[in-house]
N, C-alpha and C positions, 0 to 999 in steps of 0.2 A: 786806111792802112791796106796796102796791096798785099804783104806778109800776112799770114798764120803767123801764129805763135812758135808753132813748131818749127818754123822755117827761119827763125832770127838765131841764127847757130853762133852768134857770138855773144848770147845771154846764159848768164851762169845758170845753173839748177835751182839756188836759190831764187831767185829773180825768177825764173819761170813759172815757181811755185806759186808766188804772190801774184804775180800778175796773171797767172791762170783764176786765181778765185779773184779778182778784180771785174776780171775785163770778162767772166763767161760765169763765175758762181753767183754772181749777186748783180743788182740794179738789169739794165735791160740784155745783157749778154750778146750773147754771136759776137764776140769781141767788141764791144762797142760800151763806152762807159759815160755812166752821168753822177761827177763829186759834186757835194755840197760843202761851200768853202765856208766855213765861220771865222776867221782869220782878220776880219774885219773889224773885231771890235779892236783888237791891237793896231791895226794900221787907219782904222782912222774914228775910231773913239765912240762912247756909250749913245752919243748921238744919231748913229749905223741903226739904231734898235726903235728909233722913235715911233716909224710910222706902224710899228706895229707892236707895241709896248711888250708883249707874250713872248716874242723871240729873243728879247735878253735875258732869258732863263735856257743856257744851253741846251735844257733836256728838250724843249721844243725842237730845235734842229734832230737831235737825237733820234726822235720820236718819228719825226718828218721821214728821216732815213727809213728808219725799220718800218713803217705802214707803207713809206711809199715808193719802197724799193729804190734805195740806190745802191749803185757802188760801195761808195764809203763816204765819209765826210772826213773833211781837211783842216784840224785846228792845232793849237800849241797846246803844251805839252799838261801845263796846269789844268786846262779844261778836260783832256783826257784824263787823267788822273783822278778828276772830280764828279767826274760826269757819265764815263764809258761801263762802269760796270755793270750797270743793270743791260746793258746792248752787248756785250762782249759776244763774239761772236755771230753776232747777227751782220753788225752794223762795223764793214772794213773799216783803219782808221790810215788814213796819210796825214801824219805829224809834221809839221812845219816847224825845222829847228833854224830858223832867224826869224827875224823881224824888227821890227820898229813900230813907233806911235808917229800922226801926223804932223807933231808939234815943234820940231826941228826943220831948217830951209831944206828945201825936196831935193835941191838944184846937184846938193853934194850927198845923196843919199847914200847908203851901206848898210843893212839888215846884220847888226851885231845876232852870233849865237843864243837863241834862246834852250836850245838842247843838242842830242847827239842823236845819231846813229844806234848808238848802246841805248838810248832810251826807248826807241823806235825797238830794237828788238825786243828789249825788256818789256814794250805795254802788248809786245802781239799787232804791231803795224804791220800793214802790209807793204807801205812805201812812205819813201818822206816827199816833203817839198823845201824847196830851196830858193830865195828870192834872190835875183841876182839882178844890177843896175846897169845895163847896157850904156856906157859910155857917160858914165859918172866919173868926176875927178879922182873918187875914191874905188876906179874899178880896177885898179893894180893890188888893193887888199882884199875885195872880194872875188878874186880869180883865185889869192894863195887861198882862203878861206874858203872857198868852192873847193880848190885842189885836194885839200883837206878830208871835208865831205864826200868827196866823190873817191877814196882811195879807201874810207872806214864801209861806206854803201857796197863795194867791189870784193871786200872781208868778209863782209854778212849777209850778200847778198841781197840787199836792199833796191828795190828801182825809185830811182831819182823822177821826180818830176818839178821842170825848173820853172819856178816864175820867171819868162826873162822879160824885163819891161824897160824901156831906152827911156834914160832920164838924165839931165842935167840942162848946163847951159852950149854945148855942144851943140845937143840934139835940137834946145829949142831954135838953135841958128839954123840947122838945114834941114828945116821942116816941121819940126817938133814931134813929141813921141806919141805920135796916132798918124805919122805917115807911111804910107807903102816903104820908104829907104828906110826909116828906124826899126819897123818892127819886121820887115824882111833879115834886116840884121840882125837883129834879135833871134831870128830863127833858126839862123847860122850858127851864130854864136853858141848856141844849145846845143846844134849838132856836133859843134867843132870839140866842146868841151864834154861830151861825153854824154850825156843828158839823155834818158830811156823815153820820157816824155816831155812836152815843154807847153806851157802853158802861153798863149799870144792875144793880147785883144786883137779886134777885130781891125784893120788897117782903114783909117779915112782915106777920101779924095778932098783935098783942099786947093780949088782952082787958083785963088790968092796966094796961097801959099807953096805952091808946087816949083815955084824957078827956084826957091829956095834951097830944094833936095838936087844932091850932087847928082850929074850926069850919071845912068840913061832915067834915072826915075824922074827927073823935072820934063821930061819930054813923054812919060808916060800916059797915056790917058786910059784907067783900064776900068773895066764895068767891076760892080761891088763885087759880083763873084770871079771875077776872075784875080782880084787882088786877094783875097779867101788861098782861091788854088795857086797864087804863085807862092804865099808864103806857108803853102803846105808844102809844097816843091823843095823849097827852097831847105824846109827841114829835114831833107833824106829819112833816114831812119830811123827818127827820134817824131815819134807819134805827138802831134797835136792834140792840146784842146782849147780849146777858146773859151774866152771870158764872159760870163753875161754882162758884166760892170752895172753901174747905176739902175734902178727898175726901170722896165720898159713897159709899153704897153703890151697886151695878150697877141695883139697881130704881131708888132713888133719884135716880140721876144721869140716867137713862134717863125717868123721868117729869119730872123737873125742863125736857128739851131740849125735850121731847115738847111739856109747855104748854106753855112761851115759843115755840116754830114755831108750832102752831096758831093760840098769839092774837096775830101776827103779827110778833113777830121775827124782822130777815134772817138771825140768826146766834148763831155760839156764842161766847165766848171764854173755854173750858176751859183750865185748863193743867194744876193739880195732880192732879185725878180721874183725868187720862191717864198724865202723866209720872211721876206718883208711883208707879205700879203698874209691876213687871218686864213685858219687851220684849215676852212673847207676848201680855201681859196687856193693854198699852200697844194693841199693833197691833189685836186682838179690840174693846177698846171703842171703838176710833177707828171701827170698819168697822160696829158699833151702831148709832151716833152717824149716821153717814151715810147710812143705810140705812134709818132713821129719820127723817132728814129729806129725802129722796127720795119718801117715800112720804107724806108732808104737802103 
């Protein structure tokens, strides 16, 4: 993020307030933020929790938060509800009002509403999340259902942070959704529709699969960091964070936070690489993570 906070003059007061205790009161600050997603068990089912049987008891993410300083953590609205009291205050909350479960074809996906805005003010969030389907048959209803969202956030002062993730049978024709053209567009797409932050996994290179992506990206050949910084670029001034997605390894995960900070993402949003691992293990790579990006 090249702006201060104080320098983004087209953010409401509300919005500045949240995202000043976000990004500088909690987790590792100097403007720099690390969420823990639990979002997971809704999008792809109690089987998320296996490898480490502890973490499908929410208060463990909970707990994970407040010992090991993050940000805030990112879930719907029942688990707040059930879960957030004993942290209130300690532990920000970015409430996720859609979603879906894995069990329906991906190909036509749409994250029906699972809450609102009013809810997000009502539990004391700091910001919501919004998943939106880059180039889904069904992306004409979730743009009004976005527009929606993003006019109640605008009222309350809410800051949006978009899941934007390119999905369908489109995308998988010209290149599929882990290429530099899908999720460059995706990062567009976030900025175009308003979106304060936006959430992006990390862009493959797929030599096979590259004539696939519509001209200049099939002629691209670009190093892993530099596909990082063009679709940080490419977000203007809607703050990145990047995905951990599936557990990695400790080198892995640790290189993966490493580029995206350097080529200028404000943040992380890990979930399974931490919470999948037992508590000491849990606590140790969160204090990595941060200490890492301290030092960026």
């Amino acid at each position: 993020m090249t702006e201060r906070l104080d320098e983004l003059d087209f953010l409401s007061l509300g919005k500045r307030v949240r995202m000043h205790r976000l990004m500088y009161e909690h987790g590792p600050g100097n403007g720099k933020m690390i969420l823990l997603p639990i979002d997971q068990g809704l999008e792809h089912g109690p089987s998320t929790f296996f490898p480490n049987p502890e973490s499908a008891d929410p208060d463990f993410q909970f707990r994970l938060c407040a010992e090991g300083g993050f940000s805030g953590i990112a879930l719907h609205l029942g688990l707040a509800e059930k879960y957030a009291y004993k942290y209130a205050g300690r532990v920000p909350i970015v409430l996720k009002i859609n979603g879906k479960t894995r069990i329906p074809d991906a190909s036509h996906a749409l994250s029906p509403m699972t809450a609102s805005v009013k809810d997000a003010v009502r539990i004391g969030a700091d910001a919501i999340g919004y998943t939106l389907y880059v180039g889904s048959p069904n992306q004409v209803a979730d743009f009004n259902q976005f527009r929606k969202v993003k006019a109640d956030a605008e009222k309350y002062g809410m800051p949006i942070i978009l899941w934007s993730y390119p999905r369908g049978e489109a995308v998988d024709a010209q290149g599929g959704k882990n290429s530099l053209y899908a999720i460059d567009y995706a990062a567009r797409v976030a900025n175009e529709l308003g979106a304060d932050f936006v959430k992006l996994n990390v862009p493959k290179d797929e030599p096979e699969r590259r004539a696939q992506q519509p001209a200049p990206y099939d002629s691209l050949k670009l190093s892993y960091e530099e596909r990082v910084r063009k679709v940080v670029k490419t977000a203007g001034k809607t703050r990145v964070f990047f995905s951990g997605g599936s557990k990695l390894s400790d080198e892995d995960m640790l290189n993966r936070a490493r580029v995206c900070m350097e080529q200028g993402a404000i943040g992380l949003l890990f979930g399974r690489n931490l919470w999948q691992r037992p508590w000491k293990e849990a606590l140790e790579a969160t204090k990595k993570l941060k200490e890492m990006m301290l030092s960026i």
